[in-house]
C-alpha positions as CSV (number, residue, x, y, z in Angstrom):
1,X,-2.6,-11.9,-14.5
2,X,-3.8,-8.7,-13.3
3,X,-6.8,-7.4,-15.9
4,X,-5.6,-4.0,-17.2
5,X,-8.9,-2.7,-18.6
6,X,-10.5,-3.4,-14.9
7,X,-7.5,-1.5,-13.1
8,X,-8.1,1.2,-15.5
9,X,-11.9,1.6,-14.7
10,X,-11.3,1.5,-11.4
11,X,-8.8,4.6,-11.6
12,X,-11.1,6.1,-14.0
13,X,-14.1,5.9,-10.7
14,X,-11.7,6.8,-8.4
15,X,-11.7,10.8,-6.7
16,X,-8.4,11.6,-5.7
17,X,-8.3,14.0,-2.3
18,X,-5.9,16.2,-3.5
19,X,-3.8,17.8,-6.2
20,X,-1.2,15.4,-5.5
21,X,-2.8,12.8,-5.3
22,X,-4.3,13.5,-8.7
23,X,-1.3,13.7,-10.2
24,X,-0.3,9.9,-9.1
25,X,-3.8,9.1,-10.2
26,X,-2.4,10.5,-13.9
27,X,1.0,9.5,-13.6
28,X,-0.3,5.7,-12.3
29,X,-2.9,5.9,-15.2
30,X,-0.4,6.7,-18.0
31,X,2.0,4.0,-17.2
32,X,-1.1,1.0,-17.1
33,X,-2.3,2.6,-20.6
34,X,1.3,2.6,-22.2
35,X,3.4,-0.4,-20.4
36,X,3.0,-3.7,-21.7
37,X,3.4,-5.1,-18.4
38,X,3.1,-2.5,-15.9
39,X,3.2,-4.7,-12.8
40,X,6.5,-6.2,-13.7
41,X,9.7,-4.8,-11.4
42,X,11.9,-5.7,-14.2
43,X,11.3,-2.4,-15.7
44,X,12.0,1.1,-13.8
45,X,8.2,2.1,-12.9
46,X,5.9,0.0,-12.4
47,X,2.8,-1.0,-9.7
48,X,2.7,-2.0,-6.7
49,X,0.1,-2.5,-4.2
50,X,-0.2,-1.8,-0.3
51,X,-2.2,-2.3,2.7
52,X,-3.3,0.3,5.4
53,X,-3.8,-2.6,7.9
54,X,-6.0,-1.1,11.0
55,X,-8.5,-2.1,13.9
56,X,-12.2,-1.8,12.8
57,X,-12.8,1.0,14.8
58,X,-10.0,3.1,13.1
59,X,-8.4,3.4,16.7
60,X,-4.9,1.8,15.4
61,X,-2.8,1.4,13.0
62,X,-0.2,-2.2,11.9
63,X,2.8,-0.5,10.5
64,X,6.0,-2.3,9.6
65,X,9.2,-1.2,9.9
66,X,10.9,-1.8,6.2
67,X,14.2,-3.1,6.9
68,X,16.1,-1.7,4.0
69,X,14.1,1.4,4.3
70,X,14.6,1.7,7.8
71,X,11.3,3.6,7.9
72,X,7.8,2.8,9.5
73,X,5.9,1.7,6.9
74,X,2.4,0.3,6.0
75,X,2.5,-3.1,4.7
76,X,3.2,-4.1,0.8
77,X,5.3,-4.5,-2.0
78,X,5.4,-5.9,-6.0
79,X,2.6,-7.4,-7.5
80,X,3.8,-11.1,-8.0
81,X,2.8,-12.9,-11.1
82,X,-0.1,-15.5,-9.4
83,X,-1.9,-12.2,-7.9
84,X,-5.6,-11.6,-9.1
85,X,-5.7,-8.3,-8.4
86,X,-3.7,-5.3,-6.6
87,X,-5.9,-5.4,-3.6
88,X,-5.1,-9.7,-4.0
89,X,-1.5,-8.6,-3.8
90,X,-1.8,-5.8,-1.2
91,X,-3.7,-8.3,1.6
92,X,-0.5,-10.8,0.5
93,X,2.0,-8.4,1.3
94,X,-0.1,-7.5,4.3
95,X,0.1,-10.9,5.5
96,X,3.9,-12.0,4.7
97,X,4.9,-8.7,6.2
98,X,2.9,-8.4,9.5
99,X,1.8,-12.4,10.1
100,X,-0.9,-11.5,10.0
101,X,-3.5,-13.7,8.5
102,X,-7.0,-12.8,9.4
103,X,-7.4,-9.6,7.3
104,X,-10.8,-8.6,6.2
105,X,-11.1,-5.8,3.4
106,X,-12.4,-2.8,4.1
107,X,-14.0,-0.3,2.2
108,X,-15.8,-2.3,-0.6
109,X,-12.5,-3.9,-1.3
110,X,-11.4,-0.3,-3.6
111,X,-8.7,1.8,-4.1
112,X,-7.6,3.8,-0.5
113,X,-5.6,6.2,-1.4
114,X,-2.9,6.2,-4.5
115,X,1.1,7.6,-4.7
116,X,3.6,7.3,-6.5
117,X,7.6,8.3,-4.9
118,X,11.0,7.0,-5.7
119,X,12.4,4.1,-4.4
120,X,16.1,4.5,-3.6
121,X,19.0,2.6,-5.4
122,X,20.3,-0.8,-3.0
123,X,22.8,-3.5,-3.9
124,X,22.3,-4.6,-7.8
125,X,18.8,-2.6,-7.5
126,X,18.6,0.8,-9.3
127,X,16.7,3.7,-8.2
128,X,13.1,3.0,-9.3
129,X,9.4,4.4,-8.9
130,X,6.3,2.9,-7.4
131,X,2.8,3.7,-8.4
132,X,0.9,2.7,-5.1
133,X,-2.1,1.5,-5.0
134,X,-3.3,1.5,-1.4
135,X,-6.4,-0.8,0.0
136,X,-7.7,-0.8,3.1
137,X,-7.5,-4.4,6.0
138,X,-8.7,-4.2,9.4
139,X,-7.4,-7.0,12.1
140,X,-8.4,-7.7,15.7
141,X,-5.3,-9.8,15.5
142,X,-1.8,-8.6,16.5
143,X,1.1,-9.4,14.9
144,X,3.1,-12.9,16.1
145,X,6.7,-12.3,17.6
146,X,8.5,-13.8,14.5
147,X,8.5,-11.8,11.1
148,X,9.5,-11.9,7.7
149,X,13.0,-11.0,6.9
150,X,11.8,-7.8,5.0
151,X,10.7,-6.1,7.9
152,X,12.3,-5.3,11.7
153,X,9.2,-4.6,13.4
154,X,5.5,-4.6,13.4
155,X,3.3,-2.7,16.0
156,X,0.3,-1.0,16.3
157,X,0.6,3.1,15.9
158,X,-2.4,5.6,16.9
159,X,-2.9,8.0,14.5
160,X,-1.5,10.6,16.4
161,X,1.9,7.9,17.2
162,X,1.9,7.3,13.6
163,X,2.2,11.2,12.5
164,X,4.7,11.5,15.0
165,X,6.8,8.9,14.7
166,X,7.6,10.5,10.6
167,X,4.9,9.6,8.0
168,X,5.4,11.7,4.4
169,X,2.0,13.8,3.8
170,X,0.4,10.8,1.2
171,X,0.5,8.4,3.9
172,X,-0.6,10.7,6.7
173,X,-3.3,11.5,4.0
174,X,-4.2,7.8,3.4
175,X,-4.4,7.0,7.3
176,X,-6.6,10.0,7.9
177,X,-8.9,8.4,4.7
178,X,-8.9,5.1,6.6
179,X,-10.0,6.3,10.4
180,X,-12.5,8.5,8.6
181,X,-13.9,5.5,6.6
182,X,-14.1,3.3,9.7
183,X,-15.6,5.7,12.6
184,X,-18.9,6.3,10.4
């Protein structure tokens, strides 16, 4: 069971890098403080946890391509009930969605880079909302030829390949965060 009270000092320590991401900071914030169980996807918001997967240097980026979504994506998904923590459930996304298994945390192990956006409506799933929480995983490893059924694709994006291949501003803003973090 993911500790509330810990998530919520976390967010509390946490500098957003914009107005917008601010606002998810709040938005993410108010739903831990009011939900009873803000992790669960059986209500309409709730959290969920990602992983900007790169190399140490910062030089690439693992993205997977969502198959539902039919977007390029980073890595990640719901929190499952045996997670620890969001960053826990962020490296276990990571690794069921890329195969890739030798992650190492980055960063001190905190929060990245936080969002919240709308997930659109699909089969007996409603339209719903994800409050992000983004963590940082580098890999020397590449991903293996099979993946999971969630995702088409997995490959290494420069930053430059991953802006032009269609990222939304929060996730060009959190992939810009990571390659800053790892080239000091």
């Amino acid at each position: 069971m993911i500790d509330k009270k810990k998530l919520l000092s976390e967010l509390e320590r946490y500098v957003p890098a914009d107005a917008e991401e601010a606002a998810s900071r709040a938005r993410i914030r108010d739903l831990v403080t009011r939900a009873p169980d803000p992790f669960t996807r059986r209500q309409t918001d709730h959290v969920t946890a990602s992983a900007v997967v790169a190399r140490p240097d910062g030089s690439a980026f693992l993205r997977v391509h969502h198959r539902r979504l039919d977007r390029w994506l980073q890595p990640g998904g719901h929190i499952e009930t045996d997670d620890g923590s969001p960053l826990e459930a962020a490296l276990r996304e990571a690794r069921e969605e890329t195969g890739v298994d030798a992650l190492e945390t980055a960063a001190r192990g905190g929060i990245l880079d936080l969002d919240v956006h709308d997930i659109p409506a699909f089969g007996d799933r409603p339209r719903h909302v994800h409050h992000d929480l983004r963590y940082l995983a580098t890999t020397r490893q590449d991903p293996p030829a099979e993946l999971s059924d969630e995702v088409l694709g997995a490959r290494w994006f420069s930053l430059s390949e991953a802006l032009a291949a269609g990222v939304d501003a929060s996730l060009a803003r959190a992939l810009r965060k990571a390659q800053t973090l790892l080239r000091r």
